[in-house]
N, C-alpha and C positions, 0 to 999 in steps of 0.2 A: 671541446675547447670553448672557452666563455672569455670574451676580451682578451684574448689572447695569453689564458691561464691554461696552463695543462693539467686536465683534473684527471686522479684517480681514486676509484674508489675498492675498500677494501672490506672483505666478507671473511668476519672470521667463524672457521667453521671446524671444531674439534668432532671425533667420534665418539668422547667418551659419554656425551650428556649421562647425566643420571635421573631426569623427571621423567622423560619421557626416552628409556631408552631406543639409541639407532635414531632418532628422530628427525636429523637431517635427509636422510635419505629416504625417510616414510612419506608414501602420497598422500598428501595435502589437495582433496580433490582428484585431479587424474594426472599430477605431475610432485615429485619430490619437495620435501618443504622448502631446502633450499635452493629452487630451481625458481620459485617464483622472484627472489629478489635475484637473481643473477639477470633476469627476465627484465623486471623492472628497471635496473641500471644502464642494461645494455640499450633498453627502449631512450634515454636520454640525448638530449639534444646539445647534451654540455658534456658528458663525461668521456673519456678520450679510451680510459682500461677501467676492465671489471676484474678484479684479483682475486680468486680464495685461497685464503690462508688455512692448511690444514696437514693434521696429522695422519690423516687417515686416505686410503689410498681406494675406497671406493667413494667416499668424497668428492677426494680425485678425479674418478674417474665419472661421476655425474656433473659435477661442476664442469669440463673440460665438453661434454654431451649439447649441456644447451650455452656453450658457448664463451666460458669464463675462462683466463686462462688461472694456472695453478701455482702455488709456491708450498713450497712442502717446510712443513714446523717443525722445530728439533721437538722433541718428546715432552723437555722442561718448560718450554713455552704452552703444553698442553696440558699442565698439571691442574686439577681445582682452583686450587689459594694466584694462580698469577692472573693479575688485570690486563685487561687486555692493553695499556699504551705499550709494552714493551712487544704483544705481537703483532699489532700494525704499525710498531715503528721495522722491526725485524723485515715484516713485509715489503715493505716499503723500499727500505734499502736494497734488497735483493731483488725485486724488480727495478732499480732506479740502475745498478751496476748489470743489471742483463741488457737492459736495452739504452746503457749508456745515456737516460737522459733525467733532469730533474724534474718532477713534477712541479706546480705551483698551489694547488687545494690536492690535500688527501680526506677522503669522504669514508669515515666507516659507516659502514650500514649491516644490521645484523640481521641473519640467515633468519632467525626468529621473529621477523616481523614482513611476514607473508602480506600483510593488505595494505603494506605503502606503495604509494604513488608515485610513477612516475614525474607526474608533475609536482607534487610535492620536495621530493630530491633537489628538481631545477629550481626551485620556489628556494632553498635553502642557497643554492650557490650564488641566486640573482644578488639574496640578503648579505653573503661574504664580501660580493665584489663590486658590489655597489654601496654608494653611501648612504647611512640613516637620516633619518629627521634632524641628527644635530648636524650634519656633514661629516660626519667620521666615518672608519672603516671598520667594521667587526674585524677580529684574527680568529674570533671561533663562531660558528652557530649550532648551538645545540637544537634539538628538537623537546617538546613538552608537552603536553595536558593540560587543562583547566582540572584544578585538583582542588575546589573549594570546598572544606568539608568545616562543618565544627567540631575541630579536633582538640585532644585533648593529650597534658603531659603528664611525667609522674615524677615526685620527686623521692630518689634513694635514699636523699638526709631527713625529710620527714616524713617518707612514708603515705604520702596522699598525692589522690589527684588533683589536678588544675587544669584549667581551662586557658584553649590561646588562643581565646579570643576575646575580647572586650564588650559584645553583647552578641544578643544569641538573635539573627536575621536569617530570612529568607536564603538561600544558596544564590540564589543571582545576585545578593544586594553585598554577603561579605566580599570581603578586599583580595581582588585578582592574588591565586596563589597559584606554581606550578609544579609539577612533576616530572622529571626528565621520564622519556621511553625508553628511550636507549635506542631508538631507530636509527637517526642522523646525529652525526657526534660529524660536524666537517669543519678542517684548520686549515689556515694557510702553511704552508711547508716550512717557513722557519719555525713556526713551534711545535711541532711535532719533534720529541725527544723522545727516548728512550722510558724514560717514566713521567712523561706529560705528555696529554695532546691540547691544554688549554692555551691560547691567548692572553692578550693581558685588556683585551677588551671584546668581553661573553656577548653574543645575541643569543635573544630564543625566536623559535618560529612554533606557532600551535598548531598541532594538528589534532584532528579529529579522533575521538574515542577509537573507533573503528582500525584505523592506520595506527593507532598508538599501542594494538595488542601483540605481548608480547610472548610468544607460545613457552611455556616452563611446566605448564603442567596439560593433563589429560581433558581438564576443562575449557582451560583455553585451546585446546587441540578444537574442542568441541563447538567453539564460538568463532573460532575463525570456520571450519567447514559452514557453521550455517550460512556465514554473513557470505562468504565465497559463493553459495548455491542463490543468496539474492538476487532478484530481478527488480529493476526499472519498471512498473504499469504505471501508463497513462489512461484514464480513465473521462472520456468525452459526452460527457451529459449536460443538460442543464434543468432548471426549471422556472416554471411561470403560471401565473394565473389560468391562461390556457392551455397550454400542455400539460398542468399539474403537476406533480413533486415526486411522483412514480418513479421515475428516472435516474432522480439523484438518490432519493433513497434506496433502491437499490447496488449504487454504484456507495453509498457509506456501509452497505450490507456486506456487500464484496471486501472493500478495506478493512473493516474491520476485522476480517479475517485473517488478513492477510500480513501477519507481526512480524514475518520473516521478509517482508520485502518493503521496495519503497513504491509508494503510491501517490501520485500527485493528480488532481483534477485539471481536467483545461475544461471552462466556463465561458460564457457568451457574456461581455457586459452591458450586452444593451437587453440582457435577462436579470437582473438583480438579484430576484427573489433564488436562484442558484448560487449564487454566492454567499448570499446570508447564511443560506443553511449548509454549505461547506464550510464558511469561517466558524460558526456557531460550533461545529462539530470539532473545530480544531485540526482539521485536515488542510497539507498545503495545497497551494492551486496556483496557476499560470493563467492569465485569460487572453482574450480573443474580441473584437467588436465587429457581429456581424451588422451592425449598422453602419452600411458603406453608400446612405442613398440608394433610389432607384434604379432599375434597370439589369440586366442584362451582365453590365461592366463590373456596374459594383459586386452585383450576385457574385460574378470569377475572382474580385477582389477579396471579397468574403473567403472565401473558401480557400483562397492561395495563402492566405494570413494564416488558417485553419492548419494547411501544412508545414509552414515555415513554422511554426511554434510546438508543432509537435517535431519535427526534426532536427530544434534549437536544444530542445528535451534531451534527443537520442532513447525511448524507452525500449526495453527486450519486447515487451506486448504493450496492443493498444486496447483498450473495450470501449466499443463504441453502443453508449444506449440512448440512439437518437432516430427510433423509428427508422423510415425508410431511406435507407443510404442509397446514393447513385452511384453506379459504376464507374466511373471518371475518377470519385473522391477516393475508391478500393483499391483501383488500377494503380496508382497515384503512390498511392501508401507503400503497397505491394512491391513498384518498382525502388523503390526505397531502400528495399529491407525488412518491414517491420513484420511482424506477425499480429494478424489483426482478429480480432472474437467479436462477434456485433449479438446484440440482445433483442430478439423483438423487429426484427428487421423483416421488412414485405419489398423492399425496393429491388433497384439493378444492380445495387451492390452486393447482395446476397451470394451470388454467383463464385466472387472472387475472395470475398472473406476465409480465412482460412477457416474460421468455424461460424456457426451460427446457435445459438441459443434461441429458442420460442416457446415458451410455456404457454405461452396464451395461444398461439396462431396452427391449426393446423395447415401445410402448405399445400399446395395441387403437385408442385413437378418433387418428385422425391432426389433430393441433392445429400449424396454423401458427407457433406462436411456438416449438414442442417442436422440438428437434434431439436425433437418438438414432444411436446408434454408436458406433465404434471412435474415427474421426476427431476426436473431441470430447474423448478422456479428456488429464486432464493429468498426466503424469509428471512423479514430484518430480525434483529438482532434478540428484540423484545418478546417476541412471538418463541422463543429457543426453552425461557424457562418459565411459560406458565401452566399450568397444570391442562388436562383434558376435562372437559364440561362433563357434568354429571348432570341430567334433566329431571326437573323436579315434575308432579305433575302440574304446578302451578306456572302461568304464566306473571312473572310480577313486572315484567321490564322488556320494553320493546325496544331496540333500534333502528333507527334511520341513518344512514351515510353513503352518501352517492358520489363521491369521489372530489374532486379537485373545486369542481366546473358546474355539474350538474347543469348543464345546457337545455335539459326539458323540463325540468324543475320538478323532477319526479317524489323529491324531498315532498313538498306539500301536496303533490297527488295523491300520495299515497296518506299521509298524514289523516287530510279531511277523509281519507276512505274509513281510516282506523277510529275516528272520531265519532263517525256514527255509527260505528257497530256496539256488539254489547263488551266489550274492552274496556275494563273501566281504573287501569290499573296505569303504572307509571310509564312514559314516551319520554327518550332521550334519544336528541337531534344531534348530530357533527357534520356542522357546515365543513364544506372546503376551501379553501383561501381565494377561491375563484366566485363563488357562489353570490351571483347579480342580487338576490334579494335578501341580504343581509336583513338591514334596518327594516324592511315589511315582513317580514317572518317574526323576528322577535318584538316587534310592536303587535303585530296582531295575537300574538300567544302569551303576550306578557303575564297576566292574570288568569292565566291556567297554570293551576299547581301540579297537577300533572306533566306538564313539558318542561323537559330541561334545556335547554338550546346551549350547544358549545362552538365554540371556532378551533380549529389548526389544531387540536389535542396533542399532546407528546405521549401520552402514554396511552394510545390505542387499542393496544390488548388487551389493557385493564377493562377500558370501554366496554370490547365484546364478548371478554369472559364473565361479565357479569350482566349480562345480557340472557334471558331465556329465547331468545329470537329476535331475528337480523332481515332487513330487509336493505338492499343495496344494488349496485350495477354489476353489472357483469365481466368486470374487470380483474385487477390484480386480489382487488378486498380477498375475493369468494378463496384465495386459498390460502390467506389468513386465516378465516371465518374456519374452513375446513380443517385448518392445523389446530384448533380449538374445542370443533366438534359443536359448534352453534347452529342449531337448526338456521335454514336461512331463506328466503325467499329472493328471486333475482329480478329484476326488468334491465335490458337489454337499454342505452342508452342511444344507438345506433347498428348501423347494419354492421358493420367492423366485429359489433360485440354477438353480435349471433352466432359468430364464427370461434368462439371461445366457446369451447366444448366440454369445456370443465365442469360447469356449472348443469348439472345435471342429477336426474334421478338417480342415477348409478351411483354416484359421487355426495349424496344425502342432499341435494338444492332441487329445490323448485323454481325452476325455472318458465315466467309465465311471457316470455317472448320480448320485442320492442314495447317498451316502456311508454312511447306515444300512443300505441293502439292500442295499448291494454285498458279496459272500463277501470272507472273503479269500484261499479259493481261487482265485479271478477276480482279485484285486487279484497273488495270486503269480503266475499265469499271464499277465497282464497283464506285470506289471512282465519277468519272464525274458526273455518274448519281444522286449521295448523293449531289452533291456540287450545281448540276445544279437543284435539285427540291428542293425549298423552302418548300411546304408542305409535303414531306416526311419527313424531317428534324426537323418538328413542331411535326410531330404525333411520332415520334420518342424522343421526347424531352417531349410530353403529354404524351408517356405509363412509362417513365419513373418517370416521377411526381406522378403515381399514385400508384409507389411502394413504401413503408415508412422506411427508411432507418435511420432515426436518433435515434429512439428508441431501435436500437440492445444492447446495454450495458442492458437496465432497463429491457429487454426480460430476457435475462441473470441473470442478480444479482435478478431479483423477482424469478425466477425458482431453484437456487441456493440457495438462502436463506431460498423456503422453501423446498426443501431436505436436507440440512444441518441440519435443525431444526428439521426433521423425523428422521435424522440419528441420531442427539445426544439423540432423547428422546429412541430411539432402543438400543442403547448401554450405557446408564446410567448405 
């Protein structure tokens, strides 16, 4: 009851469909199609009876199952050619004369439109029984669509098309047009007749593409299961000149895969440079401001905002790829509800996470839920269709790119190493957005036609497949590099990265230790020998082909998908 209207709502529901025969009673997921809207109405906070109107007697008999009660349809009221006003007026009446009372809203809602919302429904009756913008009162609200298309007519008398429209724009800029669904069709009770359920003053209410599918054939059978199987991911990264862009581009790497579900970011805004490149990418985002002051207080302020904005969210899973999590922030989550998958994580959250992903990190205590390897890491997007390097035996193109930061500034270490050997061919530099000596790098190399110097590249892959040899940190790059098949040479940028075991002979990298203690006599005598042996350079370009590098997303999402499905059947 809503202001003291007594709403009913009615479900008509025949046996005989013909698109998809039986398809009332076919599961839809792991419950009958029309089980889901009997579900949904019953879920309301306004509606007083849920009714199915039908001819058929296992209908009946699942309708009556999860909770609806029934009115059984003379035959004629189940024919093709009849509309439905005259059987939920039919309905109507015979539950009004069984339980002796009138209703004041009748609400048809059809069996065929499995992904409306409860809230939605209420959102329809608030519109009946409250007044609009001019102070009037609807007697109908229909449901509809944004259905702006540039559509066109034909004319019988002369035989040609036409256009209805007046100029040809953008779909957002034509003139609001709509489409009934046929979801929410709800009146007040004096006009509901026999062959009307209109008012004599229509509301619409829009609902979303998604709520507005209306099952009639085998395809939309096909688009509501997927959207049904959708999950809510939250995805907790950010990036910055100091922790570098790592982070988030793997967490754009992950969504983009991910077309069957919804993905929203949560962002730090007192990181910027994270949100640029989620807005840039067109991805939505929620943020957070870990700048709460100093201290202690603000720290728990932090991080209490952290979970209040993911539990304002409600998502099915969280990824968190933010290094090392604390135990508190897991525990936290965990009590919650959520199911949580952390990336790269060395912290006390480890423990409690439902999963763990580490491509880069071998761990010391072996934890059941940790997966660590090669096989796990996910390449962006760009890295999926470029081809495998074939090694010429000429060296014409070196590269340089040390990640984010480059904090020991290995970039020109190595550089002047390569500048005085007998290397007399093209160097091309990729600073990282972090990188202190910008403006002294490309003023000291400006007038060498030999160096190319770039900032923040977008197209990456292209960088290194056209590169004959790579020199870089020991990070994420190397299984890029490796997905390519680029000879490569590594220095370690800290002790963290020694522990990345990827980077290795086995894996086709040379790897020549901490980056600060490496000479760069050793780095020239390193690099000559790489440049000058063609078959080293092959067998190093062959162990790396023989690592499989493209399938770490589908490692992931299959291992994911079936702990997730363990978890939810554990805590039903």
């Amino acid at each position: 009851m809503y202001k003291n209207n007594k709403i009913l709502v009615v479900i008509p529901a025949r046996g005989g469909s013909k698109g998809i025969p039986r398809k009332n009673m076919r599961l839809l997921g792991k419950k009958p199609l029309i089980a889901h809207t009997i579900q949904m109405g019953k879920s309301s906070k306004y509606v007083d009876d849920v009714l199915v109107s039908t001819d058929d007697n296992e209908i009946k008999f699942i309708a009556e199952k999860f909770g609806a009660e029934t009115i059984k349809r003379d035959g004629k009221l189940a024919e093709d050619s009849i509309p439905l006003d005259p059987v939920i007026y039919d309905a109507t009446i015979q539950k009004e004369k069984k339980v002796n009372v009138k209703y004041d809203v009748v609400i048809t809602v059809q069996a065929t439109s499995p992904l409306l919302k409860t809230k939605t429904l209420d959102l329809a009756i608030e519109t009946l029984l409250n007044p609009n913008n001019d102070n009037e009162y609807y007697s109908t609200i229909i449901s509809v669509v944004d259905d702006r298309h540039l559509s066109w007519g034909y004319s019988e008398e002369n035989k040609k098309y036409f256009p209805l429209y007046k100029e040809r724009l953008n779909r957002q800029y034509l003139p609001k047009a709509y489409k009934e669904t046929g979801s929410i069709f709800a009146t007040k009770r004096e006009f509901l007749k026999e062959n009307s359920r209109l008012g004599d003053n229509i509301g619409l209410i829009e609902i979303s593409k998604e709520e507005s599918i209306d099952i009639d054939n085998y395809e939309d059978w096909w688009v509501a299961e997927r959207i049904l199987k959708k999950k809510k991911i939250l995805i907790k990264a950010d990036a910055s000149h100091e922790i570098g862009t790592g982070h988030i581009y793997r967490g754009l790497s992950i969504a983009s895969k991910l077309v069957n579900h919804e993905v929203v970011f949560l962002l730090d805004e007192a990181q910027p440079l994270g949100i640029e490149i989620v807005s840039n990418n067109n991805y939505p985002y929620i943020t957070h401001n870990s700048d709460k002051g100093g201290g202690k207080e603000a720290d728990d302020k932090a991080k209490d905002e952290i979970i209040e904005k993911i539990v304002e969210y409600d998502p099915d899973i969280i990824i968190n790829d933010i290094l090392n999590t604390n135990s508190k922030y897991i525990k936290t989550l965990k009590s919650k509800g959520f199911f949580i998958v952390d990336f790269e994580d060395l912290g006390g959250g480890v423990k409690y996470a439902n999963m763990v992903f580490d491509a880069l990190y071998e761990h010391k205590i072996p934890l059941k839920n940790l997966y660590s390897g090669h096989k796990y890491y996910i390449l962006k997007d760009e890295f999926y269709y470029q081809p495998f390097k074939e090694i010429k035996e000429s060296v014409d193109k070196v590269l340089l790119t040390f990640g984010g930061t480059d904090p020991n500034n290995l970039t020109e270490k190595v550089l002047e190493a390569i500048l005085v050997s007998n290397y007399k061919n093209r160097i091309e530099i990729i600073l990282g957005l972090g990188y202190a000596n910008k403006n002294e790098i490309q003023e000291k190399y400006k007038d060498n036609d030999r160096i190319e110097i770039y900032e923040n590249v977008r197209n990456m892959s292209e960088h290194m497949h056209s590169a004959d040899l790579i020199f870089t940190s020991a990070g994420r790059t190397m299984y890029e590099i490796a997905s390519l098949g680029v000879p490569c040479i590594c220095l370690c940028q800290n002790e963290r990265e020694l522990t990345h075991i990827f980077g290795n002979v086995e894996h086709g990298f040379i790897n020549l230790g901490l980056g600060s203690e490496v000479s760069k006599e050793e780095i020239l005598k390193t690099f000559e020998n790489t440049v000058d042996d063609f078959q080293l350079r092959e067998e190093m370009n062959k162990r790396m082909g023989e690592v499989d590098l493209k399938h770490g997303f589908d490692n992931v999402k299959k291992l994911i998908k079936k702990s997730y499905k363990e978890w939810k059947e554990e805590n039903k």
